[in-house]
LUMGULO-806111 format. One line per 10 residues: number of its first residue (from 1); for each residue x, y, z of C-alpha. Coordinates in nm, 2 decimals, decimal comma. Example, Ala and Ser with C-alpha at 12.3 -4.5 7.8 and 13.67 -1.06 7.14 Angstrom:
2
1	1,23:-0,45:0,78 | 1,37:-0,11:0,71
This chain:
209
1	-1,89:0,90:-1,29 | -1,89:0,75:-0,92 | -1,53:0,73:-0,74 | -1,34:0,40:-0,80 | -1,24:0,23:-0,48 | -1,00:-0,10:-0,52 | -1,10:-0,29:-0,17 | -0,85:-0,53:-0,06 | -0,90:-0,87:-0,04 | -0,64:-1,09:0,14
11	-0,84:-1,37:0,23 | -1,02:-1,26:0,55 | -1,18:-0,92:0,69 | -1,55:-0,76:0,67 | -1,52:-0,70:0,29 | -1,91:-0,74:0,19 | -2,04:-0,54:0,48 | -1,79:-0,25:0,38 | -1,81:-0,31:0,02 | -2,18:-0,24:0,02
21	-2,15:0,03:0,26 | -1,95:0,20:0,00 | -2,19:0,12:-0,24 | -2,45:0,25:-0,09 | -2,26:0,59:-0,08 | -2,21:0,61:-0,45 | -1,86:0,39:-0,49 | -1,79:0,18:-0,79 | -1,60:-0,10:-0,60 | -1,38:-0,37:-0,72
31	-1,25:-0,67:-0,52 | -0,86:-0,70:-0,57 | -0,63:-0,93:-0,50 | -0,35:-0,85:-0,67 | -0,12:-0,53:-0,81 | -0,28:-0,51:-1,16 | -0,60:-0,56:-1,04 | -0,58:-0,18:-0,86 | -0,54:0,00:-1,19 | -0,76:0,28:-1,25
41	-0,89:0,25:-0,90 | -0,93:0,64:-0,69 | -0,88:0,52:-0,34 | -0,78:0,22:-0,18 | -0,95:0,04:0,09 | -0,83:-0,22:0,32 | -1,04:-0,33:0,60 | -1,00:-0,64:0,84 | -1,10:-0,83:1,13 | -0,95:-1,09:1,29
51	-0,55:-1,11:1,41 | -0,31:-0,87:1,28 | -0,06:-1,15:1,15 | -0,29:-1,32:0,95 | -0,40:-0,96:0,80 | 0,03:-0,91:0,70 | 0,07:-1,26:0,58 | -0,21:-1,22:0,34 | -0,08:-0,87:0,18 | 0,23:-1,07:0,14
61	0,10:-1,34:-0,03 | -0,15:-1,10:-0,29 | 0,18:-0,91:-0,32 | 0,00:-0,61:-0,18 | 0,24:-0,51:0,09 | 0,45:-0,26:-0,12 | 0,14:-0,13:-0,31 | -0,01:0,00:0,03 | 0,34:0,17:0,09 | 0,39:0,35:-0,23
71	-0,03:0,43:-0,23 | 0,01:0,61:0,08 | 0,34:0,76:0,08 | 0,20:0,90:-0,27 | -0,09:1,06:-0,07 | -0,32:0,91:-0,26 | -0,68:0,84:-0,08 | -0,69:0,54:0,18 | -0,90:0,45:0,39 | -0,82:0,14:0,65
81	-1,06:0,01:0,88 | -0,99:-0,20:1,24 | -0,66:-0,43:1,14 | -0,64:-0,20:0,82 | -0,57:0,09:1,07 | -0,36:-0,16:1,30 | -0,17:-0,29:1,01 | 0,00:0,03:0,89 | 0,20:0,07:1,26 | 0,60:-0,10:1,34
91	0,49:-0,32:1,59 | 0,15:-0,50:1,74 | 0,18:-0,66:2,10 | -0,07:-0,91:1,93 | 0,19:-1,21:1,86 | 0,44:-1,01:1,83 | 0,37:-0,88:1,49 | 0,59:-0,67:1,26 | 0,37:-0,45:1,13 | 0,37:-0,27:0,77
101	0,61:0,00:0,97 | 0,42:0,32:0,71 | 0,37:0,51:1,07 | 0,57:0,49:1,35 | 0,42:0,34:1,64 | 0,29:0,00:1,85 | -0,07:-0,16:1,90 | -0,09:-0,25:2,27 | -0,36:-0,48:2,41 | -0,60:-0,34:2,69
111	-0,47:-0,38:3,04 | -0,81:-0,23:3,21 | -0,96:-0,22:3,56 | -1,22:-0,54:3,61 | -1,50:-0,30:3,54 | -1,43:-0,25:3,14 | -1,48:-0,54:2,95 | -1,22:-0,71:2,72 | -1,22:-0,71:2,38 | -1,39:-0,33:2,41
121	-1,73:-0,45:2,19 | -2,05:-0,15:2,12 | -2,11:0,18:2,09 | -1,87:0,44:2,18 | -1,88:0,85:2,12 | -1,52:0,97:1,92 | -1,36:1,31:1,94 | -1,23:1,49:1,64 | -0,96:1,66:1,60 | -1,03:1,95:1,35
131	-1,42:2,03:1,35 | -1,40:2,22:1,04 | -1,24:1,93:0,82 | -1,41:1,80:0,57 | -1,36:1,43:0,61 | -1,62:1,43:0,95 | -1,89:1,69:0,75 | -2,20:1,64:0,91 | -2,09:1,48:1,24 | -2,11:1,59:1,59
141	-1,72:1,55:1,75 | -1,78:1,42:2,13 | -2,15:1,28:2,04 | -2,14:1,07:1,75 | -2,09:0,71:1,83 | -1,94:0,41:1,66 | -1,91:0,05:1,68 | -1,62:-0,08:1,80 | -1,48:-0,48:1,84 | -1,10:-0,48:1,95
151	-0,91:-0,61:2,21 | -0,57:-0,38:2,10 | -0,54:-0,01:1,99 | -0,31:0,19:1,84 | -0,05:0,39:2,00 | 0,13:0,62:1,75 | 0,47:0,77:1,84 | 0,34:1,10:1,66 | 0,02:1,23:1,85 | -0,08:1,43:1,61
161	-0,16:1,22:1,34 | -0,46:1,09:1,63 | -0,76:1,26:1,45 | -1,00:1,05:1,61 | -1,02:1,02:2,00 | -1,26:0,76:2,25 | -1,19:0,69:2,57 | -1,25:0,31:2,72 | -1,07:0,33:3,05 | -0,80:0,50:2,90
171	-0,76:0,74:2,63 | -0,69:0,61:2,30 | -0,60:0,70:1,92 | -0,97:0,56:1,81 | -0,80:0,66:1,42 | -0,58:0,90:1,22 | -0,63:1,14:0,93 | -0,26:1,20:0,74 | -0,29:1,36:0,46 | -0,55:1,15:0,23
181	-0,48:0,92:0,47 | -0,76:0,79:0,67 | -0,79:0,50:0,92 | -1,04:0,44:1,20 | -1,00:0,15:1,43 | -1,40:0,18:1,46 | -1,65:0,00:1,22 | -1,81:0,28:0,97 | -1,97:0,00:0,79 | -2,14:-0,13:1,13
191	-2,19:0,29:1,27 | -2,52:0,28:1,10 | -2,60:0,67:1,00 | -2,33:0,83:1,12 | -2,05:0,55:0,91 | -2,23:0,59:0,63 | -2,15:0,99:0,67 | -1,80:0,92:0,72 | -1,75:0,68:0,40 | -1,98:0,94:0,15
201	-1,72:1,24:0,31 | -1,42:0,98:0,18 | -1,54:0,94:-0,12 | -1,55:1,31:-0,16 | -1,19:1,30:-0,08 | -1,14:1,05:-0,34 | -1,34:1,28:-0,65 | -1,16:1,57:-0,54 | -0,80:1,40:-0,57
């Protein structure tokens, strides 16, 4: 039986590229845009691109905003990607955004010398924070590079919830790993190899849940 995965669609966001990608690692995916459509579903995925208030108004208006809550706060697998990662914070300096307030803590735009580039766009190596865990099997901490296309980042009030670290003129929390939790501000669907790695470990996650 391959892992179910419920993607979220709210009207905007990468959701063929990391629908396939999933896919490709064994996932039976569904499209949902609403409540009942998650039934039966193993993990939840909600990616994005774009700005973070269009990403909130659009949970709202599937009605998704309190099934991402209750999913998580049940500890049951998700997997957010770029806004999807942004989205679960209080507060985003992008339009002043409430956020879905499930973690404590702001996304803060870039303020860089001239020499780094703004939105922070390419390849970029990420630090783990636990080597041995199984969610980064088969991937080098330090070497490994993803893709990245953001112009804020996430700063959580709890530090160490930041599984994944990159640096881009200043340190930053590059994504977390709570519990079943996962959420990378990175593209895995875009990383080539080494995303691929990181979605088939997920999915792992998700069969053994």
């Amino acid at each position: 039986m391959k892992p179910k995965l419920a993607v979220i669609d709210y009207g905007m966001g990468n959701l063929r590229s990391v629908s396939k990608a999933f896919e490709s690692c064994g996932a039976d995916v569904t499209l949902v845009t609403s409540p009942d459509q998650i039934e039966g579903a193993s993990g939840l995925v909600l990616p994005g691109v774009g700005a973070l208030g269009d990403c909130i108004e659009g949970l709202r208006a599937c009605n998704l905003v309190d099934v991402v809550k209750s999913w998580i706060s049940e500890d049951r697998p998700f997997f957010g990607v770029c806004l999807g990662y942004q989205a679960l914070y209080d507060f985003s300096e992008e339009g002043s955004v409430q956020g879905l307030g499930i973690f404590p803590g702001q996304v803060k735009r870039f303020h860089l010398p001239a020499e780094y580039k703004v939105p922070h766009m390419g390849w970029n190596a990420v630090e783990f924070k636990d080597a041995n865990d199984p969610i980064i099997e088969g991937l080098s901490s330090g070497i490994d590079q993803f893709y990245f296309v953001h112009s804020y980042y996430v700063s959580p009030e709890d530090s160490e919830s930041a599984f994944f670290k990159t640096e881009y003129g200043v340190p930053f929390a590059s994504g977390i790993k709570v519990g079943n939790c996962i959420a990378t501000q990175f593209h895995p669907e875009k990383s080539q190899a080494k995303g691929l790695q990181l979605y088939g470990n997920f999915l792992k996650l998700v069969e053994n849940n």
